[in-house]
N, C-alpha and C positions, 0 to 999 in steps of 0.2 A: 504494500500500500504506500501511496507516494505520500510524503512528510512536504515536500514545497508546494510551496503559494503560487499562486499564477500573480498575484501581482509584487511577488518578490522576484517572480522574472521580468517583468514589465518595469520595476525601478532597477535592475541591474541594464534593461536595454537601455532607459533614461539617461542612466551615469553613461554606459558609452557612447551613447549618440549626447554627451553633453547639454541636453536639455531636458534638465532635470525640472523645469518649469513646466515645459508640455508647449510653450512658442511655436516648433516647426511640427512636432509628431503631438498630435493630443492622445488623450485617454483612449478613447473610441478606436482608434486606428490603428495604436498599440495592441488592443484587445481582440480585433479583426486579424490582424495576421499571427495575433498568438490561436487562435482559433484555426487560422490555414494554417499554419505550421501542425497542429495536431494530428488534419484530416490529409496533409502529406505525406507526415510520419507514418501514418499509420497505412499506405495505401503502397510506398515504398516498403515497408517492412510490417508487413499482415499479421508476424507476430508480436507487434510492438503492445496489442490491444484483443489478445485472442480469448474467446473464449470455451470451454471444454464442457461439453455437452453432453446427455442423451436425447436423439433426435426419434420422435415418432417417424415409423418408415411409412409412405403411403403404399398399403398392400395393394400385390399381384401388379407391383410394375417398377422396372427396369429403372427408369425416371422418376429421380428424388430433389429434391427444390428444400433452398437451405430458408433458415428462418428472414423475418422479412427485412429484421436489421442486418443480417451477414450483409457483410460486402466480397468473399471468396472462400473457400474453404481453402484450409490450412493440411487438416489430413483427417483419415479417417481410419479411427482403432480397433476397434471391436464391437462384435456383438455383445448386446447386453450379459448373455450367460457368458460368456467370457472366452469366445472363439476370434482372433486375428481375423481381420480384414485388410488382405493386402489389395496394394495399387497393381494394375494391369493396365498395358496400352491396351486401347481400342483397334487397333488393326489387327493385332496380334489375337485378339478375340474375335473379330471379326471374320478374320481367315479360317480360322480353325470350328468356332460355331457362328456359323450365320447368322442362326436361329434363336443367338443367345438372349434376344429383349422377347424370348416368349418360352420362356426355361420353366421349368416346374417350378411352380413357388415352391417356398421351403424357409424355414425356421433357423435357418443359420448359414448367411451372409459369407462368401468366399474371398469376391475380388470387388473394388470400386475403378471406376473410369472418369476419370477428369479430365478435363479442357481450361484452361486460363480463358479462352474465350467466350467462354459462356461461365461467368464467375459463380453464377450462386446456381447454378446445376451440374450435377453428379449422379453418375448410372450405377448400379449395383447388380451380381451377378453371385448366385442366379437371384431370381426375383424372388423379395420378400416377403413374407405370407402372416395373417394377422398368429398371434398365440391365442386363440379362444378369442375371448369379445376384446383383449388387447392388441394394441398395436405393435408389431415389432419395432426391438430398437436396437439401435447400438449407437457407439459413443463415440463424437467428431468434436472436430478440432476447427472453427473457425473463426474467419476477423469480423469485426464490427470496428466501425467509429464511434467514438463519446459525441454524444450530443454539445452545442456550441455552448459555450459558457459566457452567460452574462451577466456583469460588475458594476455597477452606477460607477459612473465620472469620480464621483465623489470618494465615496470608499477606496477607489484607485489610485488617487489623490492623496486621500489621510495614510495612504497603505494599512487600512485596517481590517478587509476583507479577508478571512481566513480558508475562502475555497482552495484547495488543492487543484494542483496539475492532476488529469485525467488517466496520464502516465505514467509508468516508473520513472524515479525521481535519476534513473540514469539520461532520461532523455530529455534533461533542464537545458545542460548547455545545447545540444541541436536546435530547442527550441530557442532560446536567446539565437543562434545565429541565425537563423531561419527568420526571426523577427529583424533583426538588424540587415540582412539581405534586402527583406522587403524595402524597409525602411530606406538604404541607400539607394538602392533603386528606382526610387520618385525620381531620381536626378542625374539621371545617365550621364546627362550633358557635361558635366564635370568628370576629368579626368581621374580626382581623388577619390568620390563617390564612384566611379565607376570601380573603381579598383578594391574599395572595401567592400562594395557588393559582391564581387568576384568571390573574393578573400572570405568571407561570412559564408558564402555558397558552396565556395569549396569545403570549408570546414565542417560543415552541419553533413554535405557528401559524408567526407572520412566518418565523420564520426558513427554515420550508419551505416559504414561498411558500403555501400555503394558505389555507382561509379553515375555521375550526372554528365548529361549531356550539354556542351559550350553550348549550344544556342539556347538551352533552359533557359539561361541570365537574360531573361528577357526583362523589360522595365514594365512593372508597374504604376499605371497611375494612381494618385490616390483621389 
């Protein structure tokens, strides 16, 4: 459980962007890109925000759709009695049973099939079948984003608001650069703004292990 404030990162952006009065970046704006910095975080690294489930299966089909908050599944463990479900390509299923999206139901869950491109759907094999009047389940692994968090002017101000970041408290300083990227960002036009935007972008990169792409740094208006 994360122990830092969201507006202990928004006065640490303040002291580095030197305005600690709120003159060029106010309250609001700060708070906006600490918000986009979250739902980056979390969409570059899925398990930055994961959550570990048992998902009701929808019986007698191949086609399983994750809850309405996932944004992709992460993985998928076991059936609920406690049998492995491992990952399988789909071609590789494909070639061997054709037939496989019309398998005998059954009570315990072998392989899943996932796609990146179709984030919040997932095939299962063979097909899951109810246990009596319940549903089968087994236990997945996926991301969601925290809902946007919001701080009156004021309380961000007194710095007396004691909400917590929505994330482990490892992922404070990404979000500080992630805010400060933004923020230098307004102002391309400037060689030194350009270059600590750069600098804030690259860093909040490393620090999640990533690799970001040069034309990312695009400017924000605010």
């Amino acid at each position: 459980m994360a122990t830092t404030t969201v507006v202990s990162i928004i006065k640490r952006a303040q002291l580095a962007l030197n305005d600690k009065t709120s003159i060029v970046w106010n309250e609001r704006e700060l708070l906006d890109n600490f918000n986009d910095a979250v739902k980056d975080i979390v969409s570059r690294r899925p398990d930055a925000n994961a959550i570990n489930a048992f998902l009701d299966c929808t019986p007698d089909s191949s086609k399983q759709t994750l809850p309405a908050n996932a944004l992709r599944l992460v993985d998928v463990v076991r059936n609920k009695d406690g049998r492995v479900i491992q990952e399988t390509d789909r071609l590789t299923l494909d070639s061997s049973r054709p037939d496989w999206h019309q398998s005998t139901p059954t009570l315990s869950v072998e392989h899943y099939i996932y796609d990146e491109r179709d984030p919040k759907t997932f095939y299962l094999y063979p097909r899951p079948m109810n246990n009596g009047a319940d549903p089968h389940q087994i236990e997945v692994v996926y991301s969601t984003c925290p809902e946007a968090i919001d701080i009156d002017d004021t309380a961000i101000k007194a710095g007396t608001d004691t909400t917590k970041i929505p994330l482990d408290d490892i992922y404070a300083n990404p979000l500080l650069d992630f805010i400060l990227y933004r923020c230098y960002s307004k102002d391309l036009g400037s060689a030194a703004n350009a270059q600590r935007a750069a600098s804030h972008y690259q860093a909040y990169g490393n620090a999640l292990n990533v690799k970001l792409q040069a034309d990312a740094m695009i400017a924000t208006k605010g």
